[in-house]
Each structure stands twice: as C-alpha cells, then as structure tokens.
C-alpha positions, 0 to 999 in steps of 0.5 A: 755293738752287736744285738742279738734277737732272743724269743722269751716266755715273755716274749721277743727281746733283744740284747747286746753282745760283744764279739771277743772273736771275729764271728762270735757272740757273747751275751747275757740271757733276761733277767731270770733268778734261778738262771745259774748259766746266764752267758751265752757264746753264740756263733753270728748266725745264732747256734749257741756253742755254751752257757756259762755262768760268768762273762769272763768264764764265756770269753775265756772260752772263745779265745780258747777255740778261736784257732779252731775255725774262722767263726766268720764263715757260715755256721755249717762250714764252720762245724765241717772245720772242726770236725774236718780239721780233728778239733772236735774233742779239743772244741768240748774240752776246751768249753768244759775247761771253762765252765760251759754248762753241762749237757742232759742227755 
C-alpha cells in the first residue's frame, strides 16, 4: 500500500493511500473535527488535484478523470495533457460533480 509524507501543525505524518487509478493517490488527511474535506485525490508526485468530503465521493472523481491523462507520468506532462488535449473545463467540472471542495479565490 501506498503512503504518502504529509507536514502537519503537529508535525510530519504519514498515511496510507490507495491508487483507484494508475499514478493517483487517495488518502484521508489526520484527524482534525472541524476538517469537513478530509480525502484528498493527489497526483503520485503530491500536487492535490481536490478535497472531498467522502472517500467514495474522491474515487468517484478519479475514475471520472482517469481518461484525461496517464497520471503515471510526471505531474507537468500530465497537466500539459490536459490543457493540450482540450480537457481542462471537462477536469473542473468533473472534480466539482463529485463534490471537490470549492476554491477562495
């Protein structure tokens, strides 16, 4: 099973992930009781792509955006795909249809 390196007010933690695509991570973030996003689907070099409230809800939008790119490749080529390949509104709406956190501008 994966793990992934995570720096915490409290320090550095580590936890388990899953891969529910080839290249991505799913984990749930330390215990925190006001933390309503608490998943995290994360390329395999780190860069978050959402939060989510559900692990269901965060596989859910993997497999939605699994086609979009070969999430096994570096986290540049991977976002040159994307835009490149016209599937950068397709990537946000398919995050947003399944619950992704919203964004502050």
């Amino acid at each position: 099973m994966p793990t992934v390196e995570l720096t915490t007010s409290d320090g550095p933690a580590t936890v388990n992930a899953s891969e529910p695509v080839p290249g991505l991570r799913l984990y749930e973030l330390p215990a925190e009781p006001s933390l309503e996003y608490r998943w995290v689907l994360a390329h395999h070099e780190g860069r978050a792509l959402g939060l989510f409230t559900s692990a269901d809800d965060a596989s859910g939008a993997a497999a939605a955006v699994a086609s979009m790119a070969d999430w096994t490749r570096g986290v540049m080529t991977v976002a040159n795909e994307i835009s490149l390949g016209g599937n950068a509104e397709r990537f946000g709406l398919a995050l947003i249809a399944h619950g992704c956190a919203p964004t502050s501008d």
